[in-house]
C-alpha positions as CSV (number, residue, x, y, z in Angstrom):
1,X,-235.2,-90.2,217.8
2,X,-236.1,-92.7,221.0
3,X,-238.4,-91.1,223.2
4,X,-236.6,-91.4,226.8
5,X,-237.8,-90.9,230.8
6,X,-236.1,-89.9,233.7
7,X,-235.7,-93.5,235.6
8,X,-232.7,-92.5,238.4
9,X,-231.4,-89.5,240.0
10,X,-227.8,-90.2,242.2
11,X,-224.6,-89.6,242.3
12,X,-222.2,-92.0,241.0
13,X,-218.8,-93.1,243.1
14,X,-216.9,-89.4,242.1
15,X,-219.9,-88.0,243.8
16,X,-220.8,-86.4,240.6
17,X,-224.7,-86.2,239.9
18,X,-226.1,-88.0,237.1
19,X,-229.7,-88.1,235.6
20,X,-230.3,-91.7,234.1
21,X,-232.7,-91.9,230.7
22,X,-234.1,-95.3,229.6
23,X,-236.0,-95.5,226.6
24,X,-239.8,-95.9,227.2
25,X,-239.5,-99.4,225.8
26,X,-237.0,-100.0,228.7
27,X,-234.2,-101.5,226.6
28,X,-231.9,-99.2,226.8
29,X,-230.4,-96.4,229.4
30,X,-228.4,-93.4,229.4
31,X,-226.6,-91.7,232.1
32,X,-226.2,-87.9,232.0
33,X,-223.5,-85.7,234.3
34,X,-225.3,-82.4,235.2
35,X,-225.0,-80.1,237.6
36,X,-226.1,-79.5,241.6
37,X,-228.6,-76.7,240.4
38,X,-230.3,-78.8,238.2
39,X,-230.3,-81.8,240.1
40,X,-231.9,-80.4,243.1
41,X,-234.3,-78.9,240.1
42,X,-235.4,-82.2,238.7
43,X,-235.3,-83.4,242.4
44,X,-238.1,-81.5,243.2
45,X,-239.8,-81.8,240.4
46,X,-239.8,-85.7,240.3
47,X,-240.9,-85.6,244.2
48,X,-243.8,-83.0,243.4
49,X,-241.7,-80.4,245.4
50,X,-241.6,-77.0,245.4
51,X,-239.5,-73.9,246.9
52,X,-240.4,-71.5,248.9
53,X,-239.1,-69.1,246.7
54,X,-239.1,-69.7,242.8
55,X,-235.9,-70.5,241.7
56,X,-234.6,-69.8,238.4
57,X,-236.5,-72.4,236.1
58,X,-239.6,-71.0,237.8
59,X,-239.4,-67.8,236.3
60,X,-238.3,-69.2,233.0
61,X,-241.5,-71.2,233.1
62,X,-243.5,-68.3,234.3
63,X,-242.1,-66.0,231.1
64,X,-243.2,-68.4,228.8
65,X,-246.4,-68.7,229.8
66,X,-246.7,-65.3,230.0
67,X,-245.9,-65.1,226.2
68,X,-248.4,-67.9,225.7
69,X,-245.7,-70.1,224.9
70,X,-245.2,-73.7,226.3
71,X,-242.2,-76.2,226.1
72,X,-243.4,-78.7,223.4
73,X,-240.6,-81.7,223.6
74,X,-236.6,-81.6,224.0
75,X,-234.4,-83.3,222.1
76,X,-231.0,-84.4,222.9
77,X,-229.1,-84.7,219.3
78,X,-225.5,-84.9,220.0
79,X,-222.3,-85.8,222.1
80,X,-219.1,-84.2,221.1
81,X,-216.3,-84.9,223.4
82,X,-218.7,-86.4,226.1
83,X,-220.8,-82.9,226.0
84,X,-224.3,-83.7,225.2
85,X,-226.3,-80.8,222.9
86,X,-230.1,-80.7,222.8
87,X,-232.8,-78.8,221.4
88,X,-235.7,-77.0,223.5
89,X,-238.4,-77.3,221.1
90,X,-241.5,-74.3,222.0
91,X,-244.4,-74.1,220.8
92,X,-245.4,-70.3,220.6
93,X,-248.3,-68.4,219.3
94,X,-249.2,-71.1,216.4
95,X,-245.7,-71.6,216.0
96,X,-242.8,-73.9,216.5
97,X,-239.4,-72.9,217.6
98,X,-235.9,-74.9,218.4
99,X,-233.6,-73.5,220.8
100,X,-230.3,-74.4,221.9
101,X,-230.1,-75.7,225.0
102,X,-228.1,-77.8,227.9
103,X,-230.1,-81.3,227.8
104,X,-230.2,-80.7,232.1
105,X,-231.5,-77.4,231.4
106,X,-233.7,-79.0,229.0
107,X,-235.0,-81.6,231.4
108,X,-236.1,-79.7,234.2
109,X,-238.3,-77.4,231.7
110,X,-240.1,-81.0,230.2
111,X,-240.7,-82.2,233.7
112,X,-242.2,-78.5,234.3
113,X,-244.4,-78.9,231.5
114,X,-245.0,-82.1,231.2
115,X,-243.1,-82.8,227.8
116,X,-241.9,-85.5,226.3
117,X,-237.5,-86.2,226.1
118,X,-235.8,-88.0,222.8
119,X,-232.5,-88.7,222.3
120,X,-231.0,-89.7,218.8
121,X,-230.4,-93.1,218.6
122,X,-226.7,-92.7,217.4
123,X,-225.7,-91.5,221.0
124,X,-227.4,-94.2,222.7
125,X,-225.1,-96.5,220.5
126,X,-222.3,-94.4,221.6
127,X,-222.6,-94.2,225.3
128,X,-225.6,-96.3,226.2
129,X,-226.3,-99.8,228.4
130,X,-228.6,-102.5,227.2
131,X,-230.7,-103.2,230.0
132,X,-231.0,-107.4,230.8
133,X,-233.8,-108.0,233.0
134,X,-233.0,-111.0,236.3
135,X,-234.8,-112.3,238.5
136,X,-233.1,-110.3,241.0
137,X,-233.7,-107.0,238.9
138,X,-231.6,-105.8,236.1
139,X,-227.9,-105.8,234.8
140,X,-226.9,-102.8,232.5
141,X,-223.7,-103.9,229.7
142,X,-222.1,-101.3,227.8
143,X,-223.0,-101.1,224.0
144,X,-220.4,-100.1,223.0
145,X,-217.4,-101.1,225.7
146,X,-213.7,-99.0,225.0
147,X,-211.6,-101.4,222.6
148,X,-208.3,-102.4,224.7
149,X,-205.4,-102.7,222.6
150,X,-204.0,-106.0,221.4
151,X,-200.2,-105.8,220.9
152,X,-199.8,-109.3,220.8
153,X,-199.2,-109.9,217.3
154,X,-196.2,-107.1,217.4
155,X,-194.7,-107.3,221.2
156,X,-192.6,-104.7,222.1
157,X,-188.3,-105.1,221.7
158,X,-187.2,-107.1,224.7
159,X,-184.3,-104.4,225.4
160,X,-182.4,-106.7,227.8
161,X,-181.9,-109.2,225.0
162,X,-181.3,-106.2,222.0
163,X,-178.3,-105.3,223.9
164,X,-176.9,-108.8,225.3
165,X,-177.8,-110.9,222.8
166,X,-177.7,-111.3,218.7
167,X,-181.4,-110.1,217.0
168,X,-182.4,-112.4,214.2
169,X,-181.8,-110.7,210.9
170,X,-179.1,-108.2,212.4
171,X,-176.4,-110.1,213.3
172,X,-176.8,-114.4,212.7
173,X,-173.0,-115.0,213.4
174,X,-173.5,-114.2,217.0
175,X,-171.3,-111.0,217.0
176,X,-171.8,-107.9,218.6
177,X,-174.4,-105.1,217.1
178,X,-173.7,-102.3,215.8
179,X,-174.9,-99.4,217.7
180,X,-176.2,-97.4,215.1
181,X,-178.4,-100.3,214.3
182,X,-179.6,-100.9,217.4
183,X,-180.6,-97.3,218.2
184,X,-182.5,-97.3,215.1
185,X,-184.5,-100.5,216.1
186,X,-184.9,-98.9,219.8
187,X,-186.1,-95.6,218.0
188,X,-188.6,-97.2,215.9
189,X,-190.0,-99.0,219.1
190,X,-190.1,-96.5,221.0
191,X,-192.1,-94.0,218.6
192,X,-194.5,-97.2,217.9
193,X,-195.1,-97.1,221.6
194,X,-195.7,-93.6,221.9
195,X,-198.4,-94.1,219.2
196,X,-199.8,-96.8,220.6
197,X,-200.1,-95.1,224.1
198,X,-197.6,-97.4,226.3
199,X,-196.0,-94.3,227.5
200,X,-194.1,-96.7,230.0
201,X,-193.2,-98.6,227.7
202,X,-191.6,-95.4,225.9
203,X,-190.1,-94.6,228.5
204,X,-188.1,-97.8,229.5
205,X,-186.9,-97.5,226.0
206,X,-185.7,-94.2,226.1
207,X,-183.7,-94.9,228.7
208,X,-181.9,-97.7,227.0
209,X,-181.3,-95.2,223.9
210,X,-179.9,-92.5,226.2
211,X,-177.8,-95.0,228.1
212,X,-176.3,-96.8,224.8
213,X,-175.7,-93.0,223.7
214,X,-173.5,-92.0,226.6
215,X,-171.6,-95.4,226.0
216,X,-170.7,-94.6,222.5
217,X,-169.7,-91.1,223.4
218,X,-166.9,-92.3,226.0
């Protein structure tokens, strides 16, 4: 587990609010999507606010105390289709005990009680930003960017030339192909592209198949 702190609180360009975590080191930074309840929660917290009337978080920390009971440290141990999980870890009457928890909910109660926020270092890999000091400030750069693609060791059927021209290995006397043949080779493309995501790619070729279709029919 990394030990993290809260180090930004904004919304990004989808005007969605994010809380951003950077390891105590400062290597490292995560960025969290919660909601408008809990930002304006850690809002006030980070600013030393508080509301006029006690909102929902303020009765949650006013129960535990009651029952002698404090937050002890939160943990945030998973991401599973880009939802994080965490633990609210209490210490209670001589006793610890783990609860599961929303990592914003989780946040607001550490800021409340002063507790300290890990994060298991497999998610940082997943979804963090390595944090390069400038002279100007810092650059963050993805740890672990999205993989594009490479087709360009198998490029897809060049359908213009399938259907005008001979294809090596097919036909090497220059004659027309046979239409069962090239169907086959348009249907193996076009279900390599559907794979491989290139759904316009799919579709170009699926046109071709349903044109040389209705050609053979008449």
């Amino acid at each position: 587990m990394i030990e993290m702190r809260i180090v930004d609180l904004r919304q990004d360009h989808s005007e969605q609010n994010v809380v951003w975590l950077q390891s105590v080191e400062g290597s490292v930074m995560v960025p969290i999507e919660i909601g408008p309840v809990e930002y304006r929660s850690i809002r006030s917290e980070l600013a030393g606010k508080s509301m006029p009337r006690p909102l929902a978080y303020d009765l949650m920390c006013a129960m535990l105390e009651h029952f002698d009971a404090e937050v002890e440290k939160v943990q945030i141990v998973d991401l599973k289709d880009q939802i994080f999980f965490a633990e609210l870890i209490l210490f209670a009457r001589g006793e610890q005990v783990r609860l599961d928890a929303r990592p914003s909910d989780s946040i607001v109660l550490a800021l409340k009680f002063d507790a300290p926020i890990y994060m298991d270092a497999k998610i940082i890999q997943q979804v963090g930003f390595k944090v390069n000091r400038t002279k100007y400030g810092y650059e963050l750069k993805q740890l672990n960017p999205p993989q594009e693609p490479d087709f360009s060791e198998e490029p897809v059927l060049d359908i213009a030339q399938a259907t005008e021209q001979p294809i090596e290995g097919i036909d090497s006397r220059g004659q027309d192909i046979d239409p069962d043949e090239l169907l086959e080779i348009l249907k193996e493309q076009m279900n390599k592209a559907v794979k491989e995501e290139r759904y316009e790619d799919a579709g170009m070729i699926r046109d071709e198949i349903e044109r040389i279709e209705e050609k053979s029919e008449t």
